[in-house]
mmCIF file as gemmi writes it, N, C-alpha and C atoms, coordinates in Angstrom:
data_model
loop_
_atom_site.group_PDB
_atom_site.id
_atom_site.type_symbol
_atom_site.label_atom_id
_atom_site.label_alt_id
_atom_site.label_comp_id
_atom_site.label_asym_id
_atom_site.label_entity_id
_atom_site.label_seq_id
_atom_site.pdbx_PDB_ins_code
_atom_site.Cartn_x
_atom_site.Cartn_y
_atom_site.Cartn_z
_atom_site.occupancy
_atom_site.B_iso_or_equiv
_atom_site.pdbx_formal_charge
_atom_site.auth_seq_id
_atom_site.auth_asym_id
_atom_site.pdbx_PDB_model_num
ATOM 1 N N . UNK Axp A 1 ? -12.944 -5.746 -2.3 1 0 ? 1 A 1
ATOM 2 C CA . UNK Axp A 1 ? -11.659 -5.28 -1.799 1 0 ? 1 A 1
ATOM 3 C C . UNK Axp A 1 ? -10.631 -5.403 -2.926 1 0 ? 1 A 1
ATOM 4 N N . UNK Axp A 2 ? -9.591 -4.538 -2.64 1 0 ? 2 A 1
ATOM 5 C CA . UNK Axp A 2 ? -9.133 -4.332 -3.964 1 0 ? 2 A 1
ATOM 6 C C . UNK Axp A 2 ? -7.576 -4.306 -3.413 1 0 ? 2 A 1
ATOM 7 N N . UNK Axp A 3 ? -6.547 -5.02 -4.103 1 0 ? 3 A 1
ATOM 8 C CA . UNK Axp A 3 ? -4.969 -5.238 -3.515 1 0 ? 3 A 1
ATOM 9 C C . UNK Axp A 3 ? -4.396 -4.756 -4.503 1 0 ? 3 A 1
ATOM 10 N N . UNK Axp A 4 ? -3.146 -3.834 -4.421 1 0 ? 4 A 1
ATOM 11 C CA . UNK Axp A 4 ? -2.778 -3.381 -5.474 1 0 ? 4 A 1
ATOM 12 C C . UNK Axp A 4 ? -1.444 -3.648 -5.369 1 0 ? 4 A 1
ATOM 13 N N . UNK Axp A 5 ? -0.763 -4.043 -6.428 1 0 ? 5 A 1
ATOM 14 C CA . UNK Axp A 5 ? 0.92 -4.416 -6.54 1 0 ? 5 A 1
ATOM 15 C C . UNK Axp A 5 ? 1.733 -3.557 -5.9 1 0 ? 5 A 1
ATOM 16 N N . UNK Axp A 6 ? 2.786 -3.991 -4.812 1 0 ? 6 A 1
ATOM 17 C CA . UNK Axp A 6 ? 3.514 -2.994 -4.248 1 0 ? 6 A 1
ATOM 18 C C . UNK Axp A 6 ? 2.864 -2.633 -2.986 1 0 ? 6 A 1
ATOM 19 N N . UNK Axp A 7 ? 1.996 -2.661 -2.296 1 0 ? 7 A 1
ATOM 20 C CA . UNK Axp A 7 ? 1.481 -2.019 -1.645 1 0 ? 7 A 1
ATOM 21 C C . UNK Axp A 7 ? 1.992 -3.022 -0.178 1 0 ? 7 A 1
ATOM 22 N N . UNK Axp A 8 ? 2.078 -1.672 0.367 1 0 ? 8 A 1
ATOM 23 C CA . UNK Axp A 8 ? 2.916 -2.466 1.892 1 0 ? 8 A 1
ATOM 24 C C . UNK Axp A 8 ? 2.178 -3.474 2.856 1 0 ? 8 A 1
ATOM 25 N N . UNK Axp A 9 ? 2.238 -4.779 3.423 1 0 ? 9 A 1
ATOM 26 C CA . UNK Axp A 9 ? 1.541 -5.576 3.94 1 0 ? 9 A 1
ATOM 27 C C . UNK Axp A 9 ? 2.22 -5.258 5.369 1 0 ? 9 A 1
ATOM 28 N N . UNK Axp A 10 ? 1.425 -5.074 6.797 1 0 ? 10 A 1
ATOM 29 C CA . UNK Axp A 10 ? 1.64 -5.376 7.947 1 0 ? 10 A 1
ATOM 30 C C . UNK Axp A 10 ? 1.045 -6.24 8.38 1 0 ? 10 A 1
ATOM 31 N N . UNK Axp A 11 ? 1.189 -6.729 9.827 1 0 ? 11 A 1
ATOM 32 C CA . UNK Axp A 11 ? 0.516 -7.877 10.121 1 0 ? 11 A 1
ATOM 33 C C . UNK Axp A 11 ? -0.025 -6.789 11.661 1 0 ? 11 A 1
ATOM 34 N N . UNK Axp A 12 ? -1.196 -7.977 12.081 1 0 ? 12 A 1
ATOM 35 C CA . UNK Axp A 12 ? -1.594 -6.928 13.055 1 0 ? 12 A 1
ATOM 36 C C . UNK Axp A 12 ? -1.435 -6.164 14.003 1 0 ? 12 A 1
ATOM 37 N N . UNK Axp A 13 ? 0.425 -6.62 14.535 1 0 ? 13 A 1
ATOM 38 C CA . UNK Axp A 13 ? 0.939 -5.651 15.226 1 0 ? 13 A 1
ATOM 39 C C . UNK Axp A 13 ? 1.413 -4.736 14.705 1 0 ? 13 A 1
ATOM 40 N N . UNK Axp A 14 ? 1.711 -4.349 13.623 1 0 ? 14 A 1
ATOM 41 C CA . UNK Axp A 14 ? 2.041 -3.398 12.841 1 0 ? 14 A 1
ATOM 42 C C . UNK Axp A 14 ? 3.595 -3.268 12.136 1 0 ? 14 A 1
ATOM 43 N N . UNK Axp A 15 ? 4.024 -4.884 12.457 1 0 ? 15 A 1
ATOM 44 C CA . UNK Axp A 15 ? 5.071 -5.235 11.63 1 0 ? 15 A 1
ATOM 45 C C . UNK Axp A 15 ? 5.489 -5.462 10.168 1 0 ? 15 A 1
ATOM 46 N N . UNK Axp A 16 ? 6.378 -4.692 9.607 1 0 ? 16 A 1
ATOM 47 C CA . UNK Axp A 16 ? 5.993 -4.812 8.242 1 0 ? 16 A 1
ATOM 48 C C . UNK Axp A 16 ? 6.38 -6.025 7.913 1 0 ? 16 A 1
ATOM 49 N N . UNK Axp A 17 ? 6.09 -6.976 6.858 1 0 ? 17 A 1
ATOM 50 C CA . UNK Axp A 17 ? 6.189 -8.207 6.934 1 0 ? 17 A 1
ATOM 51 C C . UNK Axp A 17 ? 6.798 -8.18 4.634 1 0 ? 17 A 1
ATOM 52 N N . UNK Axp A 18 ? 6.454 -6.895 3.973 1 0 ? 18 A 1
ATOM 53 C CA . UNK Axp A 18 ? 6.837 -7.257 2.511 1 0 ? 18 A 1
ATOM 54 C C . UNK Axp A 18 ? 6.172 -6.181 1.97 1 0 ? 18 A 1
ATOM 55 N N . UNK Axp A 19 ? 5.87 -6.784 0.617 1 0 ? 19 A 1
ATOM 56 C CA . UNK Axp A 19 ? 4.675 -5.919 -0.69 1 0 ? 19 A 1
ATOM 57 C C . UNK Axp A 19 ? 3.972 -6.723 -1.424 1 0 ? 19 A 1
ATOM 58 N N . UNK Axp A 20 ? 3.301 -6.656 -1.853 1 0 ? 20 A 1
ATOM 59 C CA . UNK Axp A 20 ? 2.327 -7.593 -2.649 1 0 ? 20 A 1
ATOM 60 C C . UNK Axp A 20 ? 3.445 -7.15 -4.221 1 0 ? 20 A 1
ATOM 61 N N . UNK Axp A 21 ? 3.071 -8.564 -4.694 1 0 ? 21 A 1
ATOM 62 C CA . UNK Axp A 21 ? 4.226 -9.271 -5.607 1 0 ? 21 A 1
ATOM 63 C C . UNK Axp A 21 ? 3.182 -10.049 -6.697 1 0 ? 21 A 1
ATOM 64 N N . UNK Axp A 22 ? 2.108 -10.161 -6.052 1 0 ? 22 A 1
ATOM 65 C CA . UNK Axp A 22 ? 1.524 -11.563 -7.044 1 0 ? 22 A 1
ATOM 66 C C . UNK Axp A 22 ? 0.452 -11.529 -6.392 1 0 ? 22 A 1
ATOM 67 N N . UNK Axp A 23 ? -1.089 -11.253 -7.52 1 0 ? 23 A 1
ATOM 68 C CA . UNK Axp A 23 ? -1.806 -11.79 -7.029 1 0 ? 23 A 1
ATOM 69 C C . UNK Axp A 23 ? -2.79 -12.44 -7.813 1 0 ? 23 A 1
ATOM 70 N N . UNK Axp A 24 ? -3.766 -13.502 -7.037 1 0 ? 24 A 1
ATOM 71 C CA . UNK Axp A 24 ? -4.173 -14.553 -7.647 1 0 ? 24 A 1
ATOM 72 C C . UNK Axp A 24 ? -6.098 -14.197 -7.811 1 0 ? 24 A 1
ATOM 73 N N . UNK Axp A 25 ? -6.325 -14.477 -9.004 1 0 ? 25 A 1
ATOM 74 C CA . UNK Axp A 25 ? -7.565 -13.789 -9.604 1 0 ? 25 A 1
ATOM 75 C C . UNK Axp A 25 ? -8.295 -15.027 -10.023 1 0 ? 25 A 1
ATOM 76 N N . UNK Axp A 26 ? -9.721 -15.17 -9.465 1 0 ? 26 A 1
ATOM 77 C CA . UNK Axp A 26 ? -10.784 -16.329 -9.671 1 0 ? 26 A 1
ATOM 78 C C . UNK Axp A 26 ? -11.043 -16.06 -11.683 1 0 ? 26 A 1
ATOM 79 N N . UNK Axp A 27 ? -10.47 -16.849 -11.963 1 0 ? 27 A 1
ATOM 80 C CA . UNK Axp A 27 ? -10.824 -16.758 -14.006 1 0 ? 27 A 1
ATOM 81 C C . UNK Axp A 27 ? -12.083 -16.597 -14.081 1 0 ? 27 A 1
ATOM 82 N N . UNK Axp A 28 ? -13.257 -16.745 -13.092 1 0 ? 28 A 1
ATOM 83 C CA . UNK Axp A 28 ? -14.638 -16.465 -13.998 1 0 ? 28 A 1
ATOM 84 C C . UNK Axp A 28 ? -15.165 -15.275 -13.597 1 0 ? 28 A 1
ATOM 85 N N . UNK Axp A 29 ? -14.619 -14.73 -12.122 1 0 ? 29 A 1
ATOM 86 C CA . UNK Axp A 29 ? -15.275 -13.521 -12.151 1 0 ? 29 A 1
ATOM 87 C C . UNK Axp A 29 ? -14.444 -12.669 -11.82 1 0 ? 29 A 1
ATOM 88 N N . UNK Axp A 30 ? -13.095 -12.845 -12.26 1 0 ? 30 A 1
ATOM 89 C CA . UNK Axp A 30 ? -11.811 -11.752 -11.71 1 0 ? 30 A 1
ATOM 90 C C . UNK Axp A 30 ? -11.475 -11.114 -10.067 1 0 ? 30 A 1
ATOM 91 N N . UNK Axp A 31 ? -12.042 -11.845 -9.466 1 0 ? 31 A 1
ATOM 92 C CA . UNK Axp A 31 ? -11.935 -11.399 -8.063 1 0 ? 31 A 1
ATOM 93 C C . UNK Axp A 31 ? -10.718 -12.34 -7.91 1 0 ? 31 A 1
ATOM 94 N N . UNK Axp A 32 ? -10.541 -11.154 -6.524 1 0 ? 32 A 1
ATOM 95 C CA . UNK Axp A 32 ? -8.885 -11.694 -5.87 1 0 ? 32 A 1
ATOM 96 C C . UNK Axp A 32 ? -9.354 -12.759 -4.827 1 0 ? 32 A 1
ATOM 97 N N . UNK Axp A 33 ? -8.694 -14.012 -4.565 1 0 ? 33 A 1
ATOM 98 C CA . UNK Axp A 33 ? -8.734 -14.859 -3.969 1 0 ? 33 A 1
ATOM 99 C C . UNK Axp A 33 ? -7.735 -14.966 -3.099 1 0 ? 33 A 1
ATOM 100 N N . UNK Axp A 34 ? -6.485 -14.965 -3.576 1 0 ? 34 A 1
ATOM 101 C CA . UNK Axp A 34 ? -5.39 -14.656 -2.304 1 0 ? 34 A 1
ATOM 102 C C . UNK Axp A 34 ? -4.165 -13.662 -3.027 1 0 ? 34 A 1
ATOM 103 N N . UNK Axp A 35 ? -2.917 -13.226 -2.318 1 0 ? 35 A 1
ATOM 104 C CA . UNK Axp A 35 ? -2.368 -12.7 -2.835 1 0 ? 35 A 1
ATOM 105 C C . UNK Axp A 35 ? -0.872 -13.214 -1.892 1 0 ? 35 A 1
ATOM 106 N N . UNK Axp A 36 ? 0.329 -12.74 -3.214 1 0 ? 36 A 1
ATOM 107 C CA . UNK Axp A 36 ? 1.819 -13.223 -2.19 1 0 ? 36 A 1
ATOM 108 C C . UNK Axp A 36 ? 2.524 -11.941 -1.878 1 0 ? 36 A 1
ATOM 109 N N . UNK Axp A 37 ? 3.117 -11.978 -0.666 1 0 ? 37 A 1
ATOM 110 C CA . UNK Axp A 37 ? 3.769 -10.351 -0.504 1 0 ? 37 A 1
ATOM 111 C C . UNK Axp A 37 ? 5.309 -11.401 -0.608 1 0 ? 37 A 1
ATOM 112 N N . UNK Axp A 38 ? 6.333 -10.142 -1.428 1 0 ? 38 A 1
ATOM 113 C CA . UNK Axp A 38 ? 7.815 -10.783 -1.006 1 0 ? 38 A 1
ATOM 114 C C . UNK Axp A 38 ? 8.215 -10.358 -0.23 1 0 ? 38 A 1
ATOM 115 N N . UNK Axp A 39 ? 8.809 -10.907 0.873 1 0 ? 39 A 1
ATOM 116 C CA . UNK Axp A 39 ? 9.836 -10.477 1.602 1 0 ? 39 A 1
ATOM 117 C C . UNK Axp A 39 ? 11.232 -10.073 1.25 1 0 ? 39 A 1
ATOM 118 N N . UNK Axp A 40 ? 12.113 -9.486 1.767 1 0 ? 40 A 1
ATOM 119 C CA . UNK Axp A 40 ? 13.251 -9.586 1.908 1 0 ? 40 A 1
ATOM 120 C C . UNK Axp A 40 ? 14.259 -10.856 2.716 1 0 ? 40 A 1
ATOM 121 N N . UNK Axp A 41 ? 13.764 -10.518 3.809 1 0 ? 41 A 1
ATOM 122 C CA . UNK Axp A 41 ? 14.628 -11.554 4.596 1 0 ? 41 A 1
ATOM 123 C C . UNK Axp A 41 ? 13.606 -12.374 5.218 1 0 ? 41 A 1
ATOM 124 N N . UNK Axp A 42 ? 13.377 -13.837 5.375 1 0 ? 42 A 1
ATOM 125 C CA . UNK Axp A 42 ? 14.046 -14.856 4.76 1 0 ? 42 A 1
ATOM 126 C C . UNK Axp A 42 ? 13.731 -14.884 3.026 1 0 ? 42 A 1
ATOM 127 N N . UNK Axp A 43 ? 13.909 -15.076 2.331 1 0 ? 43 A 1
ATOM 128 C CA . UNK Axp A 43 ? 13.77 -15.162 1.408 1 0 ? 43 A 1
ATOM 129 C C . UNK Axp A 43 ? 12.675 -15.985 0.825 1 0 ? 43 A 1
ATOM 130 N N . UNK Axp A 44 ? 11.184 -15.662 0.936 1 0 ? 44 A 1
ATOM 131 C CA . UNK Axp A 44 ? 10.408 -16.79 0.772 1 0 ? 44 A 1
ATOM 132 C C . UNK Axp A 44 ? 9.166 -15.781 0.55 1 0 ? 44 A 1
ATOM 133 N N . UNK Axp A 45 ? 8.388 -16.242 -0.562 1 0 ? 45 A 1
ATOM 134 C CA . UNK Axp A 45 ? 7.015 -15.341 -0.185 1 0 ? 45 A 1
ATOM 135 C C . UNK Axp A 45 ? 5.869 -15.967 0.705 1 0 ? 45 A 1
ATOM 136 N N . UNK Axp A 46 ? 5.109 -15.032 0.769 1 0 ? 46 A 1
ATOM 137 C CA . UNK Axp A 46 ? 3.728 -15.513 1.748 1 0 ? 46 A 1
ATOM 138 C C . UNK Axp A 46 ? 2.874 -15.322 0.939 1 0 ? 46 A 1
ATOM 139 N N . UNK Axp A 47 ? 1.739 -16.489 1.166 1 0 ? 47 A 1
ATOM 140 C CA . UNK Axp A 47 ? 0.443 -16.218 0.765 1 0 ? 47 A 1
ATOM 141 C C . UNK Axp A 47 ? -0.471 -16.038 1.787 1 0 ? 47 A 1
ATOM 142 N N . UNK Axp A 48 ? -1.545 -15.289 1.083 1 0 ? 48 A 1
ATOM 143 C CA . UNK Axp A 48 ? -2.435 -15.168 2.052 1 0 ? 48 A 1
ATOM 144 C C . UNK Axp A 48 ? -4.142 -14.639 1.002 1 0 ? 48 A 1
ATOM 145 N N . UNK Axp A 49 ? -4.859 -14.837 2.01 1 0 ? 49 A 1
ATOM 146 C CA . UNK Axp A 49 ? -6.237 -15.212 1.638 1 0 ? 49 A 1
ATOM 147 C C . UNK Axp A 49 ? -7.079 -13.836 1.87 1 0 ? 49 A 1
ATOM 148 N N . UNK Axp A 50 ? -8.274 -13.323 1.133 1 0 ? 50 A 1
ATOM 149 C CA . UNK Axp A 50 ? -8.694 -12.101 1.738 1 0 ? 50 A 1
ATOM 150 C C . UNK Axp A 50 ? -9.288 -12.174 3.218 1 0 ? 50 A 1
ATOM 151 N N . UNK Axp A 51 ? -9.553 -13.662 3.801 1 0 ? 51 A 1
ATOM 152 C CA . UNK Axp A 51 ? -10.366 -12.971 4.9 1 0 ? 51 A 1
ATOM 153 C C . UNK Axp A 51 ? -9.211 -13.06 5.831 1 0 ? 51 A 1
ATOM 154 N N . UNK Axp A 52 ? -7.406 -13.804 5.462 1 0 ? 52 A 1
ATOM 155 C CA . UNK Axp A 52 ? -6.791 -12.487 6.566 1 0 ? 52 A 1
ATOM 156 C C . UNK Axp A 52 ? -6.574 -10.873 6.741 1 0 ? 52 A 1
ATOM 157 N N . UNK Axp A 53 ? -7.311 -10.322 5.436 1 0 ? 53 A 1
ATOM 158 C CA . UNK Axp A 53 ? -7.102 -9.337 5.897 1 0 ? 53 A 1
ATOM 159 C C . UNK Axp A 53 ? -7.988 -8.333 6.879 1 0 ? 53 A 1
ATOM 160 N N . UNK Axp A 54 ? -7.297 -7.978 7.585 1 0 ? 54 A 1
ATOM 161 C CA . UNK Axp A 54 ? -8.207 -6.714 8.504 1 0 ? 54 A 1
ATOM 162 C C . UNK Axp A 54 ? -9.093 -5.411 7.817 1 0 ? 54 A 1
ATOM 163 N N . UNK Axp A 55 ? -7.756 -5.158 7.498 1 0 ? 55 A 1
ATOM 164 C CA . UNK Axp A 55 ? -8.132 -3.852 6.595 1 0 ? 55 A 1
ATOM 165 C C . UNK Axp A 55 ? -7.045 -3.293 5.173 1 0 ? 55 A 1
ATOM 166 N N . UNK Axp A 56 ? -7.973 -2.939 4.484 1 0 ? 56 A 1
ATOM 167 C CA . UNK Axp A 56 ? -6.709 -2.501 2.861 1 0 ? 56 A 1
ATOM 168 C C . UNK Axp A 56 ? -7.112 -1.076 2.365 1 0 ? 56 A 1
ATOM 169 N N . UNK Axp A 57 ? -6.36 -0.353 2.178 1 0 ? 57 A 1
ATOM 170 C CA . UNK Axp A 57 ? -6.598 1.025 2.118 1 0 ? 57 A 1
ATOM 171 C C . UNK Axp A 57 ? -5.469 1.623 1.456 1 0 ? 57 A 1
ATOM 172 N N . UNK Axp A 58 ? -5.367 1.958 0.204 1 0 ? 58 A 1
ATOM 173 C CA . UNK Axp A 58 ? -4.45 2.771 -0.716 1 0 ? 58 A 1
ATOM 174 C C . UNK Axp A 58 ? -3.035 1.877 -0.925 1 0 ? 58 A 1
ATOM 175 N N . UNK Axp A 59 ? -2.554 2.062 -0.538 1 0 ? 59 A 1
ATOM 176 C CA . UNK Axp A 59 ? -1.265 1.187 -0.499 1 0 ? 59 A 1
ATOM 177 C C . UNK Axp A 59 ? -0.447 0.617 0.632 1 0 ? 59 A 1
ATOM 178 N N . UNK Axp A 60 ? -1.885 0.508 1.707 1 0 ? 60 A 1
ATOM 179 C CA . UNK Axp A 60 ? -1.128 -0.719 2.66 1 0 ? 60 A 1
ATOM 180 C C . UNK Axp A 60 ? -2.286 -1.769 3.235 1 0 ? 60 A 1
ATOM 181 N N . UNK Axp A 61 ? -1.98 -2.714 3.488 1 0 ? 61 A 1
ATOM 182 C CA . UNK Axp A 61 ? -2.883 -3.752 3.654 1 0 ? 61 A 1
ATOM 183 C C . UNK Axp A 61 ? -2.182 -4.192 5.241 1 0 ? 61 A 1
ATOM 184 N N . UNK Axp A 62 ? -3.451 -4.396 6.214 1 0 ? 62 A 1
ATOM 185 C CA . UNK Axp A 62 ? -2.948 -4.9 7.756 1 0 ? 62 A 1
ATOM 186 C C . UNK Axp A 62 ? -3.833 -5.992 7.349 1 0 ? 62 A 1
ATOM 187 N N . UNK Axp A 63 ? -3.154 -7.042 8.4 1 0 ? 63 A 1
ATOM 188 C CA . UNK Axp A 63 ? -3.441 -8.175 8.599 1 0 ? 63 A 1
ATOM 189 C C . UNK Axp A 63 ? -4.14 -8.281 9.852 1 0 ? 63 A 1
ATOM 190 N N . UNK Axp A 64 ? -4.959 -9.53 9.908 1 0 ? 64 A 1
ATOM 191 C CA . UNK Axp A 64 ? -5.648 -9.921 11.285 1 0 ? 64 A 1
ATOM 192 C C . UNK Axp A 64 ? -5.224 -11.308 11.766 1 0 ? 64 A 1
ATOM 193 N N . UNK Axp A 65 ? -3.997 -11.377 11.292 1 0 ? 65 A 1
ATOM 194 C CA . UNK Axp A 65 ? -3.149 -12.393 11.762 1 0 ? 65 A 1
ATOM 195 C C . UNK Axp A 65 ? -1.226 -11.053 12.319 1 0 ? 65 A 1
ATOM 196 N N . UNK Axp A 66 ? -0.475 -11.994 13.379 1 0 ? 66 A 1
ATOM 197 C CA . UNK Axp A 66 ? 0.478 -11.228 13.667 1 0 ? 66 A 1
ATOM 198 C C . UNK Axp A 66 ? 1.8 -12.649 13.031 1 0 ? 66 A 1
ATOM 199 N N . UNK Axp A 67 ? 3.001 -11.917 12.875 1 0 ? 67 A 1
ATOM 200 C CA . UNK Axp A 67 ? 4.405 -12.265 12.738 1 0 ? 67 A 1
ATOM 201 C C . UNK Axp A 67 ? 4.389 -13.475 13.313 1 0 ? 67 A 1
ATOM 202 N N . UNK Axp A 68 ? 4.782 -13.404 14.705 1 0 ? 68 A 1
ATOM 203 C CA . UNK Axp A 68 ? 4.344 -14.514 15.497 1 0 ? 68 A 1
ATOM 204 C C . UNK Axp A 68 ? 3.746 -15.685 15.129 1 0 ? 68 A 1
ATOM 205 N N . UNK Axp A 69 ? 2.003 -15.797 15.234 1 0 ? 69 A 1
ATOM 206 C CA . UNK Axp A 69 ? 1.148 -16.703 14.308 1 0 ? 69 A 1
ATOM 207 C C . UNK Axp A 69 ? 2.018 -17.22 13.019 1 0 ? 69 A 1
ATOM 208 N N . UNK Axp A 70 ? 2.274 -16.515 12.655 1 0 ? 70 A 1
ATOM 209 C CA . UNK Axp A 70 ? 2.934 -17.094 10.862 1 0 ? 70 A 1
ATOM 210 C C . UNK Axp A 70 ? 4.125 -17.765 11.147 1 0 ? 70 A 1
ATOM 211 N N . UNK Axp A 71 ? 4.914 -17.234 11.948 1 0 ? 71 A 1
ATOM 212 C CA . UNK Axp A 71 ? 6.005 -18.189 11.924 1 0 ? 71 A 1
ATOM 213 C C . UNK Axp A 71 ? 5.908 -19.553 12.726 1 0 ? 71 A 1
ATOM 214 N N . UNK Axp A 72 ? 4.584 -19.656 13.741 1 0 ? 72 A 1
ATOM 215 C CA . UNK Axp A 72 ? 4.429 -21.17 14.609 1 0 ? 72 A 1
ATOM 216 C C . UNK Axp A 72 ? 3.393 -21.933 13.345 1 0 ? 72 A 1
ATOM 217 N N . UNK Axp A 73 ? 3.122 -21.175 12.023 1 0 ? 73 A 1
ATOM 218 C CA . UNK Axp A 73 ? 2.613 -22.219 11.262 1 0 ? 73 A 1
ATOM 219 C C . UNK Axp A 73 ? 3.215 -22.304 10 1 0 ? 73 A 1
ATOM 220 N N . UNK Axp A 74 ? 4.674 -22.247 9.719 1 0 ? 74 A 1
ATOM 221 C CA . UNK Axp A 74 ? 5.767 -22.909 9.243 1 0 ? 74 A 1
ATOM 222 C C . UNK Axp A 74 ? 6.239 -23.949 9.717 1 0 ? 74 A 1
């Protein structure tokens, strides 16, 4: 799976939640391990891991986690 900078992150209700900003690459075999989308408002990025994702496809990535979930585990 492949995350590409910029690319719009929803979560699984289909809330947009940022863009991928940063992502984090295993040094021995270059695979993506997690990646951070920035937000706008609050001002804070998220990380997240590939197996939240659902699905990633051109320049948007859904989540198999929702808004909700993320904010009761802050």
């Amino acid at each position: 799976m492949e995350i590409e900078y910029g690319a719009e992150v929803i979560d699984r209700d289909g809330k947009v939640l940022g863009t991928v900003n940063y992502v984090i690459r295993n040094s021995w075999t270059g695979e993506i391990s997690k990646f951070m989308v920035r937000r706008e408002s609050p001002d804070r990025g998220l990380l997240f891991s590939l197996e939240e994702v659902l699905e990633a496809a051109n320049s948007k990535i859904k989540l198999s986690i929702s808004l909700d979930e993320l904010n009761g585990n802050m």
